[in-house]
Each structure stands twice: as C-alpha cells, then as structure tokens.
N, C-alpha and C positions, 0 to 999 in steps of 0.2 A: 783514468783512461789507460786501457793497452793497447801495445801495437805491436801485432806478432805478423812480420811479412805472414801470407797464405795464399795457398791457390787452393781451387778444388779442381780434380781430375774428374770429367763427367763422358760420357758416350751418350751418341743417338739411340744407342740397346745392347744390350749383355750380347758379350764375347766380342765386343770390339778391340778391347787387350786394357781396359782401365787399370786390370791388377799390375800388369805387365810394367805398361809407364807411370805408373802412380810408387809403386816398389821400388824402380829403376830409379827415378828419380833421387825419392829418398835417399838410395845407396849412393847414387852419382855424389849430390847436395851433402849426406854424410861424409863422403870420403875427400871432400873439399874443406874439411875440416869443419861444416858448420854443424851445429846444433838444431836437429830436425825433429819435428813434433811429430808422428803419426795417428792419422785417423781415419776412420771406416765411415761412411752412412748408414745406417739401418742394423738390423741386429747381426751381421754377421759375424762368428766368433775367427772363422780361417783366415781369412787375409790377412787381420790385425797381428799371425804369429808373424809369418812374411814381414810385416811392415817392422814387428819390431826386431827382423831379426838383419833389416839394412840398415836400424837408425840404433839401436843398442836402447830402446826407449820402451816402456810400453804401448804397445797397441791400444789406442781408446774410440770407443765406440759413438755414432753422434744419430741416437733413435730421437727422433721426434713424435714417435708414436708413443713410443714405449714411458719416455721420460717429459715427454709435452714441449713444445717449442721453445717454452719461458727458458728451460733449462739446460739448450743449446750451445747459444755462445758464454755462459758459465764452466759448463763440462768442459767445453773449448780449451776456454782461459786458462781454466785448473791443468789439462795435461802439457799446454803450449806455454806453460809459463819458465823465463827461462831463455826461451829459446832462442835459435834464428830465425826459425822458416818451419811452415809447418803445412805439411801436405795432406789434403784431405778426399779419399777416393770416395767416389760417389756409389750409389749401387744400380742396376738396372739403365731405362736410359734416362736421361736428364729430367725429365720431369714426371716419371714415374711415381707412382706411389701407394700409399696402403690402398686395399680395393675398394673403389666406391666414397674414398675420402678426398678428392681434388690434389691438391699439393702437397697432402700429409703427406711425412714422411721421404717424400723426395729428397733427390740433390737439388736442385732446384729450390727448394723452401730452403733444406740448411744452407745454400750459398746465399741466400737473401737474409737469413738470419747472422751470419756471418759476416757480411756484408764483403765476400770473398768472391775475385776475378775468377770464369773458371777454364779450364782448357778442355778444348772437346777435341778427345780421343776416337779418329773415327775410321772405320776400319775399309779404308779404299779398294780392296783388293777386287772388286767385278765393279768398279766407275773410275770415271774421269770424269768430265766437265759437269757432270750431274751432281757431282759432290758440292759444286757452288748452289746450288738451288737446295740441299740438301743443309750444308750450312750456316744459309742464308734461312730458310725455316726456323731452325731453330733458336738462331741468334733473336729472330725477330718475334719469336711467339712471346715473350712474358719481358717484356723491356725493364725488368727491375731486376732480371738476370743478367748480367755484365759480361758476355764471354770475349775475353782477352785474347785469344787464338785458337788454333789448331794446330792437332799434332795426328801427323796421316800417317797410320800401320796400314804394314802388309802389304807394302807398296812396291811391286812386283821388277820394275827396272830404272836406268834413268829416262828413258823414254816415257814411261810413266808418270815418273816424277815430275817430269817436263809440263806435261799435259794437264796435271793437278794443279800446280804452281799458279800456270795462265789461268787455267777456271778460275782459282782463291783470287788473284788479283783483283776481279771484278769483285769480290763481298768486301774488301775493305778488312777483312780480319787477317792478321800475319801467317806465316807458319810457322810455326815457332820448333818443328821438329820433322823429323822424317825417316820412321825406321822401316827395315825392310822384313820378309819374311822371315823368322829366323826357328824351326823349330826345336833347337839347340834349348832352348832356354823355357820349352814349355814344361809346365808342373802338373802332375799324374793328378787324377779324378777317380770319384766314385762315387757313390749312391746319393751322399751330401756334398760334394762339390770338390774341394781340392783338397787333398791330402794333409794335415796338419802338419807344420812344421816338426813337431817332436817324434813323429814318425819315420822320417829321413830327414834328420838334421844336416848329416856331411852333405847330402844332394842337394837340400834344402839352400846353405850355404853357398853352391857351385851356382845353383840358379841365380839367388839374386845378385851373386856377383855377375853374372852373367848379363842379369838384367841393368844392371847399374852401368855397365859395358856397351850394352845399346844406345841406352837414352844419352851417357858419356859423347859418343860416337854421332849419335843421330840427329841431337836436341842443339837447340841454342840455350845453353843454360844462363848466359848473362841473362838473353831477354827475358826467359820464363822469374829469374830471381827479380828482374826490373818491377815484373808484369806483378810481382808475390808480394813486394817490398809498395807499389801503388794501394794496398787497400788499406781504406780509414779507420782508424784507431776504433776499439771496441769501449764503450762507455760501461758492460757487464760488470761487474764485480766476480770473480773466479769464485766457482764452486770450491766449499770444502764441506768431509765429511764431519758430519755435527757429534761435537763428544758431548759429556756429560758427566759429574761430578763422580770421584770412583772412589771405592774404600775396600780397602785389602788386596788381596792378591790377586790376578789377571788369568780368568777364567783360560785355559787352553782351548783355541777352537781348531780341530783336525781338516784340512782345508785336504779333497782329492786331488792328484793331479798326476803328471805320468801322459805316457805316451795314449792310454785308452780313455782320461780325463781333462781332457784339452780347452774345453769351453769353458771359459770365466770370461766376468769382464773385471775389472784391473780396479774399477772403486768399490766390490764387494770387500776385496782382502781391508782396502782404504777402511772403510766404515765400519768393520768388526775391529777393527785397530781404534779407531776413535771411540768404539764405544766399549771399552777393554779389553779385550780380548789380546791374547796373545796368537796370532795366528802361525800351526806349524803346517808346513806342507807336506803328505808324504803320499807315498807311489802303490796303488791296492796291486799293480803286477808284479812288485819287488821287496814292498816290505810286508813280514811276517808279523808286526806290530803297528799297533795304534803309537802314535807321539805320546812319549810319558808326557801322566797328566789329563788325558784327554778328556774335556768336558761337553764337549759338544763338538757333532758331526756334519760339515759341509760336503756334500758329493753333486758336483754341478752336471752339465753336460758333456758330452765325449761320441766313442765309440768303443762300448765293451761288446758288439756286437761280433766286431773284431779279433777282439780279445779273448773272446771267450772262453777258448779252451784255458788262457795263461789263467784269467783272474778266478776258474772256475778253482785251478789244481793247487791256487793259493788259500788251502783251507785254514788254516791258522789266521790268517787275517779275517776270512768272512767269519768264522768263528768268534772272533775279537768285535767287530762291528755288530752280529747279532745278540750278542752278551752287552752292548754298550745301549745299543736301544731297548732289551725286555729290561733295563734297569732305570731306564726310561727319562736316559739322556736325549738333550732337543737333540736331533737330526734333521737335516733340512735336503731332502734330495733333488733337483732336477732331468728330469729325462733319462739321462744314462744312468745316474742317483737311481734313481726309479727302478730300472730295470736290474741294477745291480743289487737293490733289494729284496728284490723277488723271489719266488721259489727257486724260478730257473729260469734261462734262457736257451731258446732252443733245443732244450731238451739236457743242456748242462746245468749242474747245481750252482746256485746263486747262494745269499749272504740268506734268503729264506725268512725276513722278516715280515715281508707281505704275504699272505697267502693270494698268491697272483702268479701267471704263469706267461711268457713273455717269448715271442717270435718275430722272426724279420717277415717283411712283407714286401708285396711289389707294389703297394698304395704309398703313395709319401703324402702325408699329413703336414703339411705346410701353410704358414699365413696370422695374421696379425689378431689378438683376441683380447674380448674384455672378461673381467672377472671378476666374482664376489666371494670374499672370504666365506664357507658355507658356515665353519664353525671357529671356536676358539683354538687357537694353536701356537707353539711357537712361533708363529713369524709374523702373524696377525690377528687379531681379535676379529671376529664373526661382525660381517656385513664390509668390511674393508674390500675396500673397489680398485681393483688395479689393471693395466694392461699390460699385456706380454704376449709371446709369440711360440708357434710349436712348430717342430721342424724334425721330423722322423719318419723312420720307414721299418717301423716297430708296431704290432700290436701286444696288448696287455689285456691277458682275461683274470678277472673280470677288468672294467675299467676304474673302476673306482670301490670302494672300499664302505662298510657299514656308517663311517662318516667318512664325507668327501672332501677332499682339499678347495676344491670350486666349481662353484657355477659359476659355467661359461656364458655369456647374454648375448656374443657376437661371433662368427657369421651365424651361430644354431646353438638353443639352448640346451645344453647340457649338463651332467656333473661328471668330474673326476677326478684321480687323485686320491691320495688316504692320508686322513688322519688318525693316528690311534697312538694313544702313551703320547710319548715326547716326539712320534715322527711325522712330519709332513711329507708327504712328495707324488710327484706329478709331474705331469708331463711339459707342463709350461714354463718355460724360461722368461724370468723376469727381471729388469733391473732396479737396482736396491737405491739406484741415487733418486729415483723418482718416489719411493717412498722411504727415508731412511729411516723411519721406526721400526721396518722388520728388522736391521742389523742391532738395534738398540732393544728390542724385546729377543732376540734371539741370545745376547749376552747377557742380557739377564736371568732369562732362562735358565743359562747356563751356571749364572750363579748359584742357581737354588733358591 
C-alpha cells in the first residue's frame, strides 16, 4: 500500500487558470519545504516544464489513452514516490476527454483511478450566484468524482468575492482559495500553446515564483494539504522501467534536447537506461558534435520551426547526424525529429536524410490515434499496435516514405512516417511506458 497526500487541480474548461494554481501551488507547497510530486493529465509536454521547474522534480505525464488506464496510478506511484504531496493538473474541463471515448482520458477517470480529491478551479470573472449551480453540476454529474472544493480565479473585488462566498455556502463544498486578476503572472503563447520553459528560463522562473505568490496569498493551503493528505492509500504497485540481462559495454544513446527540443516525457530517458543504454543529452543549436560514442539517435518533439534559421546554420552537427543514419545507426525521430530530418524546412536546409520537404501551416493537426507498425524497424516489429497523439502546425511532402512508419486506423486511415536503414520517424508522439519493448529493441539495435 502507498499513500502519497494528492490533489487534482480540474476546471469546468480550458483557460480557467488550472496551470496557474496547479504551478502555484506546487511552488507555494515546495517552498514550504515539502517534497512535491508533479503531474499533467493527457499528453501535454509544456506545463510539465513549469511544474518541474516550481518543485525541482520532474514533470510526469498521466495519459490514459496513450498508456491505458491499468498503468495510471503505477506511473503515479513511480514519480510520487518519495514524497509529500503531489499535485496533479488536470487538462481541458473535468470530464473531458479523448473524442468519442466517454471518460477516456479525462481528469475525471485519472482522479477516480487515483482515487484523488480534486479542486475545481473556476474562473468567476462574468458570475456570481450562478457559480453555485455551476458548481453544484459538476460536483454532482459522476459521484465517484470526489471534489473537495473550490478555488475562484479572476475574481474582480471584494464585493465580489462577497457575492461568490454566499452563492458556495449553499453547495456545501468549501473555498478553499481566492485569487484575483493578476496579469503580472501570465505566460506568453503561440501556435502550440505556452512557451517552453527552456526558452525564457530567467522569466520562466519570475513567473512561477510569482505564481506560488498568489496561491501563497490567496489559497488556504493548511485545508488544500488537509483535503491532499484525506486520500486512501493506492494498493498499485509503482511502475518501473524493465531492464534486462546486459553484457559488455553501454550502447551510447544521443537523446535531443535544447531550447528547439523540448518535448520528452521523463520515463523514455528512464527505460533506455534500464535497457542499457547510456543516455547523453546534447543541444542540435549549440553543439557542433554528436556525444562521443554515439550509437544511436533519439530526436523527440519540440519546435525547430523556431529555430530554424539557428539549427539550419549548425551545419557540422546535421552533417554529423546525416553521416550517423546513411551508416545506418537506429534513429528514432518524433515530430520536430522528423522535420529536422528533412531536406528542409521552409525553405532552410535541414540534416536531409528524408527526401521530404517540410513547412509551417495555418492547419494544426491535433488529437489522439491508433497505430500499426507497417513494417520492421527499430522500435517495433511490423503489425505492433500502439497509440499516440499528433500535435503540429507543420506539413511534410511527401507524407510518408517508400516504407511507412504507420498506419493510422483512427480518426482516418492512413499511412505515415519513414522507414528506411536504421531510421524511423513521424509524426506521432508516443509513450514508451505503455509499450517498453520499443526502448529494449531500440538498445539493442544499437548494439549491433
């Protein structure tokens, strides 16, 4: 049995400020000296920089789509272990979820898999007394969701606050907080949503301290730890990543990262370690070499769309990368991976190992998919069934390659994606804990 205090931080719907006090929080709860877990709902890779950059922890991600429900409160256990208190922000509104799947993938299904109180974050700024009927919906739609209180953003005066206070009375659920307008403390947006942490670090920084300053100031933090510290023990046993019997030396695997390669999730590096691999990290806008040694190349997701000019005029490095894959080392790209393989991007020279040619677009390709190995590759053997999620505002001609990375079976059949030599990659982002024999045939691979 574990028992990691938890809350989940949920909204009636996006932009009610979940990141805001779910961050805030964190930093509040870290800087109180406890030991705070961070987590996201659903595939998002930005907030989790945020989160880890109020708690000193890694960001972990809690897809139920992605990774299946079974493997939940495991993931859970695995990053919460340890700790004091672990905060878990929800995505979209509370019972949202994948499209056309009921409770997949919700906050709502991971607080019931959790078995986690959660606080509804709800953003009052055009009601009053309608927030209790509003409240009162929600608490009451799925009774095996537990919500512990409320906490009201954007709440305009104390005359306000007056007026809100009396409506909640009547729902019976507390308020557990009370922040006001504050644009001080809001964090820059773009195409894919908020700005990664490793792109303005110092501001980065100003913010959540900022935000930890609110919720400090606005929250009742005894009750919320009260309210964190009531949920029952998790009977899971914590995910770990599966190793396997190893002989000789530790395959080096080149992991991207850097201000244009942002998007990981935190158990890939985990399960290329368990399954030997040495994993080094280095930066395609700053370093002029691959990590000595390098046996194999990870390039997850990001934005070199960004970047382009910097990662175009780093010709030594795509020179290094195109030389590592015609020798036909595994490479494994995701989405920005992809594009940074390419001939070009917009019209800049790329690393040129796809013949594919790659532009921004005003379409964003977003939403949750199924997919079938088409053929044999490093990361899966042909007919391997997984799902994963695409989220860009990128098109790639052609889209897929003389052999294809996958077909897609859900929402629309398709293929895409390239395989060829030792590289996979494509557009789909997937995570490694719901199948970890890709990170175990990808070191091997790299074995030879």
């Amino acid at each position: 049995m574990v028992s990691v205090p938890r809350l989940v931080i949920a909204a009636p719907a996006s932009g009610s400020g979940k990141t805001t006090v779910a961050t805030g929080l964190m930093a509040a709860f870290a800087g109180r000296g406890l030991a705070v877990s961070p987590h996201k709902v659903g595939p998002d890779y930005i907030d989790p920089g945020y989160h880890a950059l109020a708690t000193g922890r890694p960001g972990r991600n809690l897809d139920a789509y992605m990774c299946g429900p079974d493997l939940i409160a495991p993931l859970f256990t695995h990053g919460a272990g340890g700790c004091d208190l672990a905060v878990v922000e929800g995505v979209m509104g509370l019972y949202d979820g994948a499209s056309g799947q009921g409770e997949l993938a919700s906050t709502a299904q991971v607080s019931k898999l959790l078995r986690a109180p959660v606080v509804l974050v709800v953003d009052a700024s055009s009601q009053s007394r309608s927030v209790a009927a509003l409240v009162h919906g929600f608490a009451s739609w799925d009774p095996e969701v537990r919500i512990g209180g409320v906490i009201l953003n954007k709440v305009a005066s104390d005359r306000h606050e007056a007026l809100l206070r009396e409506a909640l009375d009547e729902s019976g659920l507390p308020v557990l907080g009370v922040l006001r307008r504050a644009p001080q403390v809001a964090t820059p947006s773009r195409h894919l949503g908020l700005v990664p942490v490793a792109e303005r670090q110092a501001d980065a920084l100003d913010a959540v301290r900022a935000m930890g300053e609110r919720v400090r100031e606005g929250c009742d933090l005894d009750a919320l730890l009260a309210l964190a510290r009531s949920a029952p023990a998790l009977s899971d046993e914590a995910w770990e990543p599966e190793g396997f019997p190893q002989e000789g030396s530790r395959p080096v695997v080149a992991v991207a990262g850097g201000a244009a390669f942002t998007f990981a999730y935190a158990e890939h590096a985990e399960l290329l370690t368990a399954a030997g691999a040495e994993v080094a990290v280095f930066d395609p806008l700053h370093d002029e070499k691959l990590p000595s040694g390098t046996a194999g190349l990870v390039i997850g997701g990001g934005f070199p769309e960004v970047y382009g000019p910097e990662l175009s005029a780093n010709e030594p490095l795509r020179r290094a990368v195109t030389e590592l894959a015609l020798f036909g080392a595994p490479v494994a790209a995701e989405c920005a991976g992809l594009l940074y393989l390419a001939r070009e991007l917009d019209g800049r020279p790329m690393c040129g190992v796809l013949d594919a040619s790659a532009r921004m677009s005003e379409r964003l390709t977003l939403g949750y998919r199924q997919a079938v190995a088409v053929a044999d590759s490093v990361l899966a053997a042909a007919g391997t069934r997984l799902r994963g999620h695409e989220f860009h505002r990128t098109v790639l001609e052609p889209g897929a390659g003389a052999t294809p990375a996958w077909g897609l079976l859900q929402p629309e059949r398709r293929v895409e994606g390239f395989v060829q030599g030792g590289v996979h990659a494509s557009y789909l982002h997937t995570h490694w804990a719901a199948e970890p024999g890709v990170a175990r045939r990808f070191v091997e691979r790299c074995r030879g």
